[in-house]
C-alpha positions as CSV (number, residue, x, y, z in Angstrom):
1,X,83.3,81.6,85.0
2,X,79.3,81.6,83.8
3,X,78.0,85.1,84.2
4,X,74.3,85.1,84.8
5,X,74.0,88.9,84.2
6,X,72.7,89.9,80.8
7,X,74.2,93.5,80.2
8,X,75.2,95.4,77.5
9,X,79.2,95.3,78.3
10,X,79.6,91.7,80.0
11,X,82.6,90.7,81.7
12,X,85.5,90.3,80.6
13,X,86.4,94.2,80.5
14,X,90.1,95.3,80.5
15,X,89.9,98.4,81.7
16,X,91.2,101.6,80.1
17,X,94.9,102.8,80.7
18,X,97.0,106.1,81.3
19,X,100.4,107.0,79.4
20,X,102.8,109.3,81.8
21,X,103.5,112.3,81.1
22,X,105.2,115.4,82.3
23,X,102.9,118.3,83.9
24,X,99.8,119.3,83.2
25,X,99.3,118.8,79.1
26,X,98.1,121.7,77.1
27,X,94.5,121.5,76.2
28,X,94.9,123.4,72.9
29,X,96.9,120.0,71.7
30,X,93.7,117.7,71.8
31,X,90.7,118.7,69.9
32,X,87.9,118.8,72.0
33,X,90.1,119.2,75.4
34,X,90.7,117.4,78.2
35,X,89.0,116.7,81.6
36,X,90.8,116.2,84.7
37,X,90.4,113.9,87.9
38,X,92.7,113.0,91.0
39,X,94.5,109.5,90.2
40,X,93.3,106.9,93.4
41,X,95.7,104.7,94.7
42,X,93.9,102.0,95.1
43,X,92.4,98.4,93.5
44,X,91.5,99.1,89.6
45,X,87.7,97.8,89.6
46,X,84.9,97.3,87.2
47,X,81.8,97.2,88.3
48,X,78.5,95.1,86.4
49,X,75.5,95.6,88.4
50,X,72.7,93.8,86.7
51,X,69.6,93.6,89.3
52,X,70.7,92.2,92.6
53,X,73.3,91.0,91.2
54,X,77.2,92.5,91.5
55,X,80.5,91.3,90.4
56,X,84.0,93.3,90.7
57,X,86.6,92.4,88.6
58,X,90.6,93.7,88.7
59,X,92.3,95.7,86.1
60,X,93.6,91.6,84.8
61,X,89.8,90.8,84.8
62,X,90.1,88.5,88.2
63,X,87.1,88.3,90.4
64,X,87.5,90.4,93.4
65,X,83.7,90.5,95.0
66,X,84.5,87.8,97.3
67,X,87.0,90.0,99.0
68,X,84.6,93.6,99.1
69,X,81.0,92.4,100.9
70,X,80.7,95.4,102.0
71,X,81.3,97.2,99.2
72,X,79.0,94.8,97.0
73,X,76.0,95.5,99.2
74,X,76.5,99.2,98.8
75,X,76.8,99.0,95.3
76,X,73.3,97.2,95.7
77,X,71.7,99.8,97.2
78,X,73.3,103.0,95.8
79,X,73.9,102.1,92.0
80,X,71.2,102.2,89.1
81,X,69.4,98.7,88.4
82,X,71.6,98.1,85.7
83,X,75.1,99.4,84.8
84,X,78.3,98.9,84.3
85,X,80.9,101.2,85.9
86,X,85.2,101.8,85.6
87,X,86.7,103.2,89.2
88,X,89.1,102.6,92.2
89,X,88.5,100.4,95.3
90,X,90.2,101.9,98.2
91,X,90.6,101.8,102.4
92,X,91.1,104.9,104.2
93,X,92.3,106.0,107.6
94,X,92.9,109.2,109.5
95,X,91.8,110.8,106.5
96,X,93.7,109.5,103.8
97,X,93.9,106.7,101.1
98,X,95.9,103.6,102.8
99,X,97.1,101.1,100.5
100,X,98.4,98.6,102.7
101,X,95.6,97.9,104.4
102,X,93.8,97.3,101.2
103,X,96.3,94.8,99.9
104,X,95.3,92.9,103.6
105,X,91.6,92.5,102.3
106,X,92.8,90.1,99.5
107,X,92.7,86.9,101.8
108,X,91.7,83.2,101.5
109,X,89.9,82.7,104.6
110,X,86.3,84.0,104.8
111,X,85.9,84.8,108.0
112,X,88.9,86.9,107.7
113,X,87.3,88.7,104.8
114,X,83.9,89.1,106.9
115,X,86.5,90.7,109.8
116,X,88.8,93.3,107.8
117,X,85.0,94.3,105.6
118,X,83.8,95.4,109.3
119,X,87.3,96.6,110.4
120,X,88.6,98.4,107.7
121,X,86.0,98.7,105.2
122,X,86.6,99.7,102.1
123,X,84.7,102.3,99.3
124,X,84.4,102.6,95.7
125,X,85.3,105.8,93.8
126,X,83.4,105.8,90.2
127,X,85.2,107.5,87.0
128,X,83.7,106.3,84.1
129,X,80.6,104.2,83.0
130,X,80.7,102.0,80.3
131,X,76.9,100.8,80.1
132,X,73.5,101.8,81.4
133,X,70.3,100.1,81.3
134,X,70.3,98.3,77.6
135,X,72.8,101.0,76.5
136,X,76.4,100.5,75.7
137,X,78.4,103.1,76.1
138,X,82.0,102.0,75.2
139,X,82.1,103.9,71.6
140,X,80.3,107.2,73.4
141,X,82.7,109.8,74.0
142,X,83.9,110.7,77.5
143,X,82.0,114.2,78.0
144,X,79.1,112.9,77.2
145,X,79.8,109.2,79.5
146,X,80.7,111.9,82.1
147,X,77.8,113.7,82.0
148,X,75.4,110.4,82.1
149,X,77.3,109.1,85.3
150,X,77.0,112.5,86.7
151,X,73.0,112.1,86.7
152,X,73.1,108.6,87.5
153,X,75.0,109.0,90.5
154,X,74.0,112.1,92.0
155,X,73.6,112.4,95.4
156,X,75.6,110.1,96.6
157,X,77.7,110.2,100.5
158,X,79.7,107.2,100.7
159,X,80.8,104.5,100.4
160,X,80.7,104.7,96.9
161,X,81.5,107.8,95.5
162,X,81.7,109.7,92.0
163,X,85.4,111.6,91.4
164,X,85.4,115.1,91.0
165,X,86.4,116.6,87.3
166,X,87.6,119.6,85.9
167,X,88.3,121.2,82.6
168,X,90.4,124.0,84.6
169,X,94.4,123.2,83.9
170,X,95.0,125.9,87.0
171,X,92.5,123.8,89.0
172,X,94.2,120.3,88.1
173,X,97.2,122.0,89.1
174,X,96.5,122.6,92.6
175,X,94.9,119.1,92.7
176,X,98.2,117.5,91.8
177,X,99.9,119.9,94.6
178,X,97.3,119.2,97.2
179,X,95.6,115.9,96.6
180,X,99.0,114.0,97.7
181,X,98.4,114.7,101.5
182,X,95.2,112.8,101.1
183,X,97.1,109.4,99.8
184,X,96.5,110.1,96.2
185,X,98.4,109.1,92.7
186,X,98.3,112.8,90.8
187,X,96.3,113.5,88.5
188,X,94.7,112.2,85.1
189,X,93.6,113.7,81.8
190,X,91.2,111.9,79.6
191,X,90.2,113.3,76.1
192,X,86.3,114.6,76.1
193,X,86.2,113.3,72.6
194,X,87.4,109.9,73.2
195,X,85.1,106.7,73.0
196,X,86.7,104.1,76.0
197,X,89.2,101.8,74.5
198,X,90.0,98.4,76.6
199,X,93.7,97.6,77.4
200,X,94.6,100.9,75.7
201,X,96.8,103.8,77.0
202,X,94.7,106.8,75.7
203,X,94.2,108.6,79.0
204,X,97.6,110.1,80.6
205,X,98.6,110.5,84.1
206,X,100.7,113.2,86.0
207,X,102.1,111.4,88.6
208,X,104.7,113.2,91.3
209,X,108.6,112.9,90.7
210,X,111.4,113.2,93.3
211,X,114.5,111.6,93.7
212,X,116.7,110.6,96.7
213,X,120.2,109.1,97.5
214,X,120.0,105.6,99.0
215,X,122.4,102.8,100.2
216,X,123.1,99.7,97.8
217,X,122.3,96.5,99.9
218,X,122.3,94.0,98.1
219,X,120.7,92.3,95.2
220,X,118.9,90.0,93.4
221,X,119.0,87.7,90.5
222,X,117.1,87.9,87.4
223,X,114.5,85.4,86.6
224,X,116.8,84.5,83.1
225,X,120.2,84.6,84.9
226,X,122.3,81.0,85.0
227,X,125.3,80.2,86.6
228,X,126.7,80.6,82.7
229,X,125.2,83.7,82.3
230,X,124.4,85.8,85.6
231,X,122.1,88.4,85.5
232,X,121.5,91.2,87.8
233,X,117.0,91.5,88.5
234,X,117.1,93.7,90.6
235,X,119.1,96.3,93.1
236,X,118.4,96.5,97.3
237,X,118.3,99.8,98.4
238,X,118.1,101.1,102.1
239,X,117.9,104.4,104.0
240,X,119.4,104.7,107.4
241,X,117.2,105.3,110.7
242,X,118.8,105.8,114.4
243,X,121.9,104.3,113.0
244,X,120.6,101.5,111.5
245,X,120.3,100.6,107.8
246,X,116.2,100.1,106.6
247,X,114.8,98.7,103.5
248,X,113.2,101.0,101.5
249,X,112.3,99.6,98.4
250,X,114.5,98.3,94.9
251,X,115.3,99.5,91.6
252,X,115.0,96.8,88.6
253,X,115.2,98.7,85.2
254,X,117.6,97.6,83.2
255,X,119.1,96.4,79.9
256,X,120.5,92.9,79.3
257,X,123.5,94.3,79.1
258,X,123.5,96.4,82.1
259,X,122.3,93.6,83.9
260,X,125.6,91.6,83.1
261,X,127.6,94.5,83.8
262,X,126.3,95.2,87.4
263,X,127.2,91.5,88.1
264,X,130.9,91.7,87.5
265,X,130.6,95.4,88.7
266,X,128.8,94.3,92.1
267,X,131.4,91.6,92.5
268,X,134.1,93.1,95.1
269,X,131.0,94.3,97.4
270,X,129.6,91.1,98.1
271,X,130.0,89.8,101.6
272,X,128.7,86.9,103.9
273,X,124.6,87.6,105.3
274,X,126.4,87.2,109.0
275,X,128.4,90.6,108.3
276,X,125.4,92.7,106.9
277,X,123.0,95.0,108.5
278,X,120.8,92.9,107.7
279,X,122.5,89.6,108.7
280,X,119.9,89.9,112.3
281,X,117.0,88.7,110.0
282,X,118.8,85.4,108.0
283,X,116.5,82.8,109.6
284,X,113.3,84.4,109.6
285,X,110.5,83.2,107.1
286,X,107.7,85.5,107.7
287,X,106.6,89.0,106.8
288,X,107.7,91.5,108.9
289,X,107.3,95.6,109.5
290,X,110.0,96.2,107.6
291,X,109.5,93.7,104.6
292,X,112.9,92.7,104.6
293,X,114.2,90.9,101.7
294,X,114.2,87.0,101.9
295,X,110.9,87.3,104.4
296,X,108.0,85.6,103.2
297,X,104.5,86.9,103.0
298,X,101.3,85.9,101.1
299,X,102.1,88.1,98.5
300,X,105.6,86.4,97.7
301,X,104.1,82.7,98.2
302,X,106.1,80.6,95.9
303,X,108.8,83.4,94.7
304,X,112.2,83.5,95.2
305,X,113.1,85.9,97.8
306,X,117.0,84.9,98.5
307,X,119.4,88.4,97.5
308,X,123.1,88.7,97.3
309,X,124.5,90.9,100.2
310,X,126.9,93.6,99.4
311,X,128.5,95.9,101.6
312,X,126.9,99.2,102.4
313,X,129.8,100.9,101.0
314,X,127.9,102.7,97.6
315,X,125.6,105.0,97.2
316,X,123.0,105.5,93.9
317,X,120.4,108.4,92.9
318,X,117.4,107.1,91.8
319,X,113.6,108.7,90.9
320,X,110.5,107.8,92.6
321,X,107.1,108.9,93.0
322,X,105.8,108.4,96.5
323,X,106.2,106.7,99.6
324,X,104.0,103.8,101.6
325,X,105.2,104.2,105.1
326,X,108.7,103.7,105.0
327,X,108.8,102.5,101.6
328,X,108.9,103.8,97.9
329,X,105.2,103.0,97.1
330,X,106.7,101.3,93.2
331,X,110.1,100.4,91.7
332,X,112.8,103.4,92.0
333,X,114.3,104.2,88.7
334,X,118.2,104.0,88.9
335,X,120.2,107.5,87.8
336,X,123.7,107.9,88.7
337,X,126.0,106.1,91.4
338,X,126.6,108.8,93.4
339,X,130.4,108.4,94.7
340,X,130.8,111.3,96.2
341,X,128.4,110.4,99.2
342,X,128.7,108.9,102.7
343,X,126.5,106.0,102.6
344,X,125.9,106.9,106.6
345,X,124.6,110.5,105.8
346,X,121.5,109.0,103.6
347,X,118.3,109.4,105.8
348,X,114.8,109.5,105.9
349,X,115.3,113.6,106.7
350,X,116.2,113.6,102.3
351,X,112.5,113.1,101.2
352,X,109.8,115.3,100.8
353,X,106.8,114.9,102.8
354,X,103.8,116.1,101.7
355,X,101.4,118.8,103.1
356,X,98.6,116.8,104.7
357,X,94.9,116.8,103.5
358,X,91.8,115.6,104.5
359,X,90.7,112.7,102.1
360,X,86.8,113.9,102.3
361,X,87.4,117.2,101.0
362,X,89.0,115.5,97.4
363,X,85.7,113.1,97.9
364,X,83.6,116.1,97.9
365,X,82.1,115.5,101.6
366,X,81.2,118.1,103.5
């Protein structure tokens, strides 16, 4: 792609990346300290604003500005002349972050795009800026690229915003406890002292941990396996609602070896797709509410969606961090088979649902 900007940072810009890590780190351990934010669930997006000229590019450097009209023109009229800026596209309702209806603006059709920018807009939520004017600010340390996006922003209501920072561990503390009812991530801690590396984990991020019995399904088959060598990619996993069995999300993490193992250990529990729970939804070939496995959707264009039924019979522990609806938000980490469960008794009532809170009060809005 020719860029007709002429900026100090020009695209392409891999953004910089977080390291988990458990609780709140101590501040003592890094020499100058550490600032914290809430972690957005949103769209990773740089930002180059040179003139009239915007372009938003994804945390794998594609183009996204296509998709965000709305938000280009606000970036137009709200941003300095020139800059370059790190942050989070998001879509909210009812006073939260919702990041299903974001993935829905990502569509081909422009006048699709137009429709979801007027019906469920989107806004931008800057952390980090990475040039200014003829300045380049990628080797400056983070306290002092905070406090120069702090004056260049100032003032601003929507719908781009600047995140909120704090130096106080106590503070990011009830952040991480609070901010969740609003939709969001956690929270991260970037160095004051460090200058912003591309591609490079040197922030870290505190994300929430629970775990939950569910009900094996089913699986599928990893993209390496052969009929010589069968591999297991990935494990089904469902939750049961008014007596019937949903699909809540899979577990993948595994070792070539484990993978082979869960094959043969998988074996007995397979069982024809007419005498599963989900047997009802063999012929259908779109998305649906539920996203159930072997359902197409734009997302999955081209992919292999086809899983091997097993019978509900067994029951795993895994971790995850949050849900989306009725879903685990990312992959669940597998811990133990539990065998001493009823696969009938795991619920929805299992998970922790947290305390709701309104989004504008974490985006500073009174």
């Amino acid at each position: 792609m020719v860029w007709d900007m002429d900026l100090p940072v020009m695209p392409p810009v891999q953004p910089m990346l977080a390291k988990s890590v458990k609780g709140i780190p101590d501040q003592a351990k890094f020499e100058g300290g550490l600032s914290f934010e809430p972690k957005w669930d949103g769209f990773r997006c740089v930002v180059f604003k040179d003139g009239d000229e915007v372009e938003l590019t994804s945390r794998n450097t594609k183009p996204l500005t296509r998709y965000f009209p709305e938000v280009v023109e606000a970036l137009k009229a709200q941003l300095p002349a020139r800059c370059v800026l790190d942050g989070e596209l998001f879509v909210a309702s009812s006073d939260r972050l919702e990041f299903e209806m974001l993935q829905e603006r990502i569509h081909p059709a422009a006048s699709r795009v137009k429709m979801l920018a007027e019906t469920t807009p989107a806004g931008f939520v800057a952390f980090d800026l990475l040039a200014l004017g003829d300045d380049s600010l990628l080797d400056t340390a983070f306290g002092e690229r905070r406090t120069r996006l702090e004056d260049a922003l100032s003032g601003l209501a929507g719908p781009t915003y600047l995140t909120r920072t704090t130096t106080d561990p106590a503070e990011a503390q009830a952040w991480f406890e609070q901010f969740e009812g609003a939709g969001l991530d956690g929270v991260v801690a970037k160095p004051l002292n460090a200058s912003y590396q591309q591609n490079a984990r040197t922030m870290l991020k505190i994300k929430h941990e629970r775990t939950a019995d569910v009900v094996l399904a089913g699986y599928r088959l990893h993209k390496t396996s052969t009929p010589e060598n069968p591999l297991l990619g990935s494990l089904l996993l469902g939750l049961y609602a008014d007596g019937k069995l949903q699909h809540i999300g899979v577990s993948a993490s595994f070792t070539a070896a484990r993978r082979a193992e869960l094959i043969d250990e998988l074996k007995p529990l397979e069982c024809d797709i007419k005498d599963h729970p989900w047997g009802e939804w063999e012929e259908w070939a779109i998305a649906n509410p539920d996203r159930v496995p072997g359902t197409q959707s734009r997302w999955s264009a081209g992919k292999d969606l086809s899983f091997t039924p097993v019978r509900p019979e067994r029951v795993l522990e895994v971790g995850y961090d949050h849900m989306e609806g009725r879903r685990f938000r990312h992959t669940a980490q597998f811990k133990r088979w539990r065998f001493d469960r009823d696969p009938e008794s795991c619920g929805y009532d299992q998970l922790e649902e947290p305390v709701s809170y309104d989004l504008t009060r974490v985006l500073g809005i009174n």
